[in-house]
N, C-alpha and C positions, 0 to 999 in steps of 0.2 A: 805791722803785725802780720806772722804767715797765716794765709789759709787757711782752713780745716783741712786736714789732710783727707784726700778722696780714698785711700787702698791700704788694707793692709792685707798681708799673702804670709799664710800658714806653712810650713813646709814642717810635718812629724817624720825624721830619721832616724831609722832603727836599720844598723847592719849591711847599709845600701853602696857602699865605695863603690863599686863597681859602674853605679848608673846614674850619681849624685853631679858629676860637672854638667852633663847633657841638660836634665833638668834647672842646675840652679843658672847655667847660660843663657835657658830660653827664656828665663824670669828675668836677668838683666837688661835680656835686649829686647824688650817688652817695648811698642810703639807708646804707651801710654807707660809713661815713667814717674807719676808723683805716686811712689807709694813706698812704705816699708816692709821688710818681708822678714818675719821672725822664722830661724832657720831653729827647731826644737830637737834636740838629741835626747831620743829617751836611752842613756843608757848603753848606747853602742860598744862595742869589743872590736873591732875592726878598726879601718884609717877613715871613718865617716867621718867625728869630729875635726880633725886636723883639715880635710877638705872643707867644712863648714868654716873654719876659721880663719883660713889661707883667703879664702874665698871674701869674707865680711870685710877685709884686711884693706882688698882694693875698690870696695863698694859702701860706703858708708850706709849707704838704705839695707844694706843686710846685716841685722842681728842673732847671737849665737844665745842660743839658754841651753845651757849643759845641766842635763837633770838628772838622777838615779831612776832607773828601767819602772815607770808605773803605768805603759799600753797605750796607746792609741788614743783612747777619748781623753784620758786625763791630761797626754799631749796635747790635744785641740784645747781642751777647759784654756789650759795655762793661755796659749797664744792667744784665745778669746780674752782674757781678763787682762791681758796686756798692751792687746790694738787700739790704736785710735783713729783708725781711718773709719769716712764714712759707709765705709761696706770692707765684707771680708770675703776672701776668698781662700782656698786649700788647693797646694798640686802635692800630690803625690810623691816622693821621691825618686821614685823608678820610671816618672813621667815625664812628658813634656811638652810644653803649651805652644801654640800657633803665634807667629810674632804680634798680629792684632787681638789675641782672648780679650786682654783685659781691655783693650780700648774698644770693642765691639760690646762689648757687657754696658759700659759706661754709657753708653752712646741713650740707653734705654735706662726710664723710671721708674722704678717698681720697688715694690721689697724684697724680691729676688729676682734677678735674672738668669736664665740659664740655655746651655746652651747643647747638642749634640757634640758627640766626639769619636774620634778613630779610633780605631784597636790597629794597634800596631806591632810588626816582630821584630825585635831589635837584631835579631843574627841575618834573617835574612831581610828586612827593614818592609817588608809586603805589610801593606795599610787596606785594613777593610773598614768601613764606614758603616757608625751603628745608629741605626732609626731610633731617636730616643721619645718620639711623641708619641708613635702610634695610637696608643692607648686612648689619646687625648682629642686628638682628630685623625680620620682617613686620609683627608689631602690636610698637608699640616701648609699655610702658606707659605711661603718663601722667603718673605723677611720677617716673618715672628709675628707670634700677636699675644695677646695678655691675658692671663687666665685669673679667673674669678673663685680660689679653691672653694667654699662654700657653695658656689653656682656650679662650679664644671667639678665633681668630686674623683673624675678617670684620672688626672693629674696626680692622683696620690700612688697610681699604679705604676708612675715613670720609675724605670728600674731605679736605687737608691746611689746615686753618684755624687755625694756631695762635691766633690770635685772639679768638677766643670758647673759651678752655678759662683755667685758671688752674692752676697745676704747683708743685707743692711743692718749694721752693726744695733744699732737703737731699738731695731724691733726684736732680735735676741735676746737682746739684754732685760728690756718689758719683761718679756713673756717667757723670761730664765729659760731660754732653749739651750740645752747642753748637750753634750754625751755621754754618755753611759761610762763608768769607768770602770769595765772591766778588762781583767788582764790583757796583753798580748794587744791585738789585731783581731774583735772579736764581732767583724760586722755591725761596728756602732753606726754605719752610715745609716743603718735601716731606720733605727728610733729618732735619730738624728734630723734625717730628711723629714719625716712624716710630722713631728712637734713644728718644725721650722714651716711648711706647709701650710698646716692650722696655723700658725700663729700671723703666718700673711694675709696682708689683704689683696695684693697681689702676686702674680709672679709672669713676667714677660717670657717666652720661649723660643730660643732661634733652633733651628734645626742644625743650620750647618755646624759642620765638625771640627771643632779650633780645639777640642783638648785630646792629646795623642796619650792614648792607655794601653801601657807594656800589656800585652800576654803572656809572655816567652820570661817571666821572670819566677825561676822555679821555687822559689821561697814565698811567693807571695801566699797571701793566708787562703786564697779562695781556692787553693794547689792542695792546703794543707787538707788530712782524712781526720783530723783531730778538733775540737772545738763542736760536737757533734749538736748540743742543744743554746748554742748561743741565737742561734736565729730566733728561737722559740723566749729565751732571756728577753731579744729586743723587741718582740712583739708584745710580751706582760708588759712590758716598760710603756710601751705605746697604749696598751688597757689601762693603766693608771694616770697617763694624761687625758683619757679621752672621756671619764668620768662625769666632767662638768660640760660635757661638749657631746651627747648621743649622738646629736646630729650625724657626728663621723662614726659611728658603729659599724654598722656598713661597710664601709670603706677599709673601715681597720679590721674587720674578719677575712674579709677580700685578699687584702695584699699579709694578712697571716698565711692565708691557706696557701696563697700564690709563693710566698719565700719557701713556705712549708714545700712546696711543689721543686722549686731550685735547690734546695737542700736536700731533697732526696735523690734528686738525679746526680749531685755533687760527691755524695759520700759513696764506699765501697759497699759491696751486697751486706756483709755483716751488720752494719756502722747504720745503713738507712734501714733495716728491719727495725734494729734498735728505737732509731729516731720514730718509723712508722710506727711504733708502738705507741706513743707518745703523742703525733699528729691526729690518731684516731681516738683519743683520749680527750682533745682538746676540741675535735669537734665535735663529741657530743653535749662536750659542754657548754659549746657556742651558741646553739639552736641558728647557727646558720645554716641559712637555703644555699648549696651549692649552683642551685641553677639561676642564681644571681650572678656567674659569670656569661650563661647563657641569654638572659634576659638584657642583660649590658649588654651583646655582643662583643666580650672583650677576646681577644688577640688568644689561641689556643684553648677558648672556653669549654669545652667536651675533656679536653686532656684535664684542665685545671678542674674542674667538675670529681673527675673518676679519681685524678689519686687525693683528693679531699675527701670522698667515699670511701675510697678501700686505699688506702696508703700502702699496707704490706702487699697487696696483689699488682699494686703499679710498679713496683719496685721491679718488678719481673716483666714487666712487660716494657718497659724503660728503651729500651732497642728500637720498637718497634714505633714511639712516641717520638724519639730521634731521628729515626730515618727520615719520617713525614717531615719535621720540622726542618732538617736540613734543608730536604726541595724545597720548602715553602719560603728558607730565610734566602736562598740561592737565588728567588725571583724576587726578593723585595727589596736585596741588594742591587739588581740589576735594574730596575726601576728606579729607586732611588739614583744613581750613576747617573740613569739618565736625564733623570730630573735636574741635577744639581749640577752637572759639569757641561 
């Protein structure tokens, strides 16, 4: 009788030929090989499928589900409702994983584990390496240690990467953690990440950086000036799980006001006025304390503080909240380096 099967690996394609062998090579030559990896086409017009199927052709553990165009999360629902491994994981298409990811993930017991990752440019291939715990501790240990989300609630502030973590298929499924199924690429990782969170009892966290994430890929959605209140969509989404569960209130105005924060530096002057119109809407209606980023002393708390105050006045001042963060991300890179290599 086989096993339980320990992995199953998501891969949602949409329009990607161009960066789709890279990635689906770094899945096969994975040190940890028991697993299947459902390869999802929502929908492509390009040579995507044909690489997906050329590809399943010489790997038996790679599977094709050719769907009609329904976005991003309802891509993930499907591969969810299809895996049977003891844990799931998602790469990216325009990504690609370190040869040990998955077998460093495995190694640890949790309901999630997760891990840091590199931002990488594929033209000129320059890899910078992104601090994903800060938030969580200042010296984050060296070989990981396990977080308690109910106990340590800074963990819900780790930017939203569902992609570099890998989640135990049975507690998803419990606690119906899904995504969001709306159109397109529409930052379902945020409500995503945060249900999957609460619904853990733990989550183990390595630093080091084993998932390599394109920036240089100019279709990606985080590129796009369009989808202007999806961040604010995934954050009501996250108010209506959080219902039975106040505990995390807190935590969930926190990291609204903080995407609320990245999505206005993201969009054009027009586009984030707009949006700010919208963010100072939503926190009046919050009765959150902004100086609950201050009181946390969380990671740019003064900046996250003011445009959660005045949204359309930081829009404007946005330059000069860049510059600072540049220098400050320039020394924490350089610290990190030397920490780790």
């Amino acid at each position: 009788m086989r096993k339980t099967l320990k992995l199953s690996i998501l891969v949602p394609v949409y329009n990607v030929e161009e960066f789709l062998p890279l990635c689906l090579e770094s899945i096969q030559n994975q040190s940890f090989a028991d697993f299947e990896c459902y390869l999802i086409n929502d929908g492509s017009t390009d040579k995507s499928l044909k690489i997906l199927k050329d590809f399943a052709k010489k790997d038996k553990r790679f599977k094709v589900i050719d769907k009609e165009n329904s976005g991003y999360g309802a891509s993930l629902n499907l591969g969810i409702s299809k895996a049977k491994g003891e844990y799931i994981g998602i790469v990216e298409p325009d990504d690609f994983i370190h040869r040990d990811f998955y077998k460093t993930l495995l190694e640890e017991d949790a309901d999630i584990v997760k891990t840091g990752s590199m931002s990488f440019y594929g033209k000129t291939w320059k890899t910078v390496p992104k601090k994903m715990f800060t938030e969580v501790r200042k010296d984050f240990p060296v070989n990981g240690c396990k977080i308690v989300p109910e106990k340590n609630q800074r963990i819900f502030l780790v930017d939203p990467t569902v992609w570099s973590a890998i989640y135990k298929r049975e507690m998803l499924e419990k606690n119906q953690v899904k995504f969001l199924e709306t159109p397109g690429s529409s930052y379902q990782d945020i409500g995503f990440q945060f249900k999957a969170f609460m619904a853990a009892r733990n989550i183990f966290c390595i630093e080091r950086p084993l998932y390599y994430y394109r920036k240089d890929n100019e279709n990606a959605s985080v590129k796009s000036d369009g989808k202007v209140f999806a961040v604010k969509t995934e954050s009501d989404e996250i108010d209506k799980n959080i219902k039975n569960h106040l505990e995390f209130q807190d935590i969930a105005n926190a990291c609204r006001f903080r995407n609320y924060n990245w999505n206005l530096n993201r969009l054009k002057i027009r586009k984030a006025l707009e949006f700010a119109k919208i963010a100072k809407q939503d926190y009046k209606k919050s009765q959150f304390n902004p100086n609950y980023f201050i009181l946390e002393k969380h990671f740019r708390a003064h900046e996250l503080k003011f445009s959660t105050k005045y949204p359309s006045v930081y829009v404007f001042l946005r330059p000069v909240f860049n510059l600072k963060n540049s220098i400050l991300s320039k020394l924490s890179r350089l610290k990190h380096k030397l920490r780790y290599n």
